[in-house]
N, C-alpha and C positions, 0 to 999 in steps of 0.2 A: 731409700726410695723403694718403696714395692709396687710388683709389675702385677695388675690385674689377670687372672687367666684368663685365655681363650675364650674359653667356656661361658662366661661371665658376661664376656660380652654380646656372645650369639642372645643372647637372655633378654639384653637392654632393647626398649622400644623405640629407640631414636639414636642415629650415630649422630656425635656429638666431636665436632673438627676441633675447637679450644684445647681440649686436654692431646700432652703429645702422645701420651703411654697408651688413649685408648684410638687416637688417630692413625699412631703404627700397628695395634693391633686390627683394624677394622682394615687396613690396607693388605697387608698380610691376609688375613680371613678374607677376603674378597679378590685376592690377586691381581690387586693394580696398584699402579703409581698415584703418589699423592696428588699429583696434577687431574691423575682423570678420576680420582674420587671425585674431586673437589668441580671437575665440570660435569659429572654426573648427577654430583648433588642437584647444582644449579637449576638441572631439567627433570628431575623428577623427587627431590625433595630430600630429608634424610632419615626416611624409614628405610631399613636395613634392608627387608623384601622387595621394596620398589628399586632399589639402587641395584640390588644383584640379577633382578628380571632385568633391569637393562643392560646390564654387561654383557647377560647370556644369549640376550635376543643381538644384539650387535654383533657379538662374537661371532654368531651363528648367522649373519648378513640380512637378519630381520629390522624391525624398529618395535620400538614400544605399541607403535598403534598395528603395524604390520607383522603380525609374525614370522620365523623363518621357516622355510619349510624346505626339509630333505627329502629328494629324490631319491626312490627307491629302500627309504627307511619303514 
């Protein structure tokens, strides 16, 4: 079995949950649990930029429609 790189996958224009090798890689490159990929996907779809603008804006106590915004940044 060969394990796609990294690299390779930042490239692809849709994450793609079916395959395992590129499902652990897109969790890993994105730093979440396959649980909230997969409810992430659900609400904004599986373009790799849409999926990680919302991790970042949640993270950051925004929403996708709402952005986050820091104090004194």
């Amino acid at each position: 079995m060969t394990y796609a790189p990294l690299a390779s996958l930042h490239e692809r224009r849709l994450i793609n949950l079916k395959d395992a090798i590129e499902r652990r890689g897109w969790i890993e490159s994105l730093q979440c649990t396959e649980a909230r990929l997969i409810e992430v996907m659900g609400v904004v779809g599986n373009s790799p930029e849409a999926v990680r603008l919302y991790l970042i804006q949640r993270d950051l106590g925004g929403s996708p429609h709402r952005p986050a915004t820091r104090i004194g940044a």
